[in-house]
N, C-alpha and C positions, 0 to 999 in steps of 0.2 A: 250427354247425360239423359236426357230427355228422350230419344231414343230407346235409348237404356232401360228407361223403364215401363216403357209403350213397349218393346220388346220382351221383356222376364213378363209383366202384368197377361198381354196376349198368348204368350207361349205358355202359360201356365194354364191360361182358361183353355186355350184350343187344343192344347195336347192332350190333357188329364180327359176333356168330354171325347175327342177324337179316338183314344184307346177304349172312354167306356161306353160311347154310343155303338161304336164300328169297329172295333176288336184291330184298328190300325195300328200297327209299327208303331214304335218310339221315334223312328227315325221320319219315317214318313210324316207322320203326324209334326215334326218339329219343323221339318223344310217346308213343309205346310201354312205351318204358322209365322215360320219365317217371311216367306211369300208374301202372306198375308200384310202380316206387319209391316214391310218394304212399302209395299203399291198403298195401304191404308196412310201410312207416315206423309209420303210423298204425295197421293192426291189426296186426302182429308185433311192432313194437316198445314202440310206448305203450301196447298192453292187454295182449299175450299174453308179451310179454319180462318187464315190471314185476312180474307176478302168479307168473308160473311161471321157469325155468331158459331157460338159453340151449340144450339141445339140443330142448325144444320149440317154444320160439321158432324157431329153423331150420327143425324138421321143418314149422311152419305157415307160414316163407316159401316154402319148397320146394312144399309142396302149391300156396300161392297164384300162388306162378311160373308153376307149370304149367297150374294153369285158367285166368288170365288171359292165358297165352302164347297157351294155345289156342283162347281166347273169340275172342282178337283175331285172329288167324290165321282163324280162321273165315268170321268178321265180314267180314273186309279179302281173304278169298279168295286167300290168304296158300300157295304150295307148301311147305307145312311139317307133317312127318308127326309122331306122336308118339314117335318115336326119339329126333328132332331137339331137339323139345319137352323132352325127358327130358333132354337131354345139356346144355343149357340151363339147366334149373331142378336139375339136380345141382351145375352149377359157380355158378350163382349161391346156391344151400345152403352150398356150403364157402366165397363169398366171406362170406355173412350171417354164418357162425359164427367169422371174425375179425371181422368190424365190430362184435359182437356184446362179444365178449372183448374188444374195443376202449371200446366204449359202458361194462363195466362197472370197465374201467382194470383187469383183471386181469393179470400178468404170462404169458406165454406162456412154460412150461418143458415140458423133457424131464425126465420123472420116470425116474428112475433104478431097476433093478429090484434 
């Protein structure tokens, strides 16, 4: 389940900016995110989440967003500068660190000063 929704939550941010940043396929863009998703799931969250805290976990989906945003961009000769790149792998950072806070069933407060 969890999966589940680190899957629909990324494939939703990385398809929707990947069609309107770089005029990418639907399909492209989804395997894409797909991609993504897999290698982020499995090294952010089963090695690098279970070991350390969740804002390192984030900070190493973020980095990994962004080199494999732009690996594939590359690859796939993709019009996608790394502005675009960045503005991308920042919102998919703040989607990881609710999925995150979600994974670890933490309650989400405003701490009061």
């Amino acid at each position: 389940m969890k999966f589940i929704l680190k899957w629909l939550v990324n494939g939703v941010i990385v398809v929707s900016l990947l069609m309107y940043y770089a005029d990418v396929s639907f399909w492209n863009a989804a395997i894409t995110a797909t991609a993504l998703t897999l290698i982020a799931y499995f090294v952010g969250d089963q090695l690098i989440l279970r070991s350390t805290n969740n804002m390192v976990a984030t900070l190493a989906d973020f980095v990994l967003a962004y080199l494999i945003l732009w690996f594939a961009a590359d690859q796939m000769d993709w019009d996608l500068n790394g502005g675009e790149i960045l503005v991308i792998a920042v919102i998919l950072g703040i989607a990881e660190w609710f999925i995150h806070r979600y994974v670890f069933q933490e309650e989400l407060s405003v701490r009061a000063k």
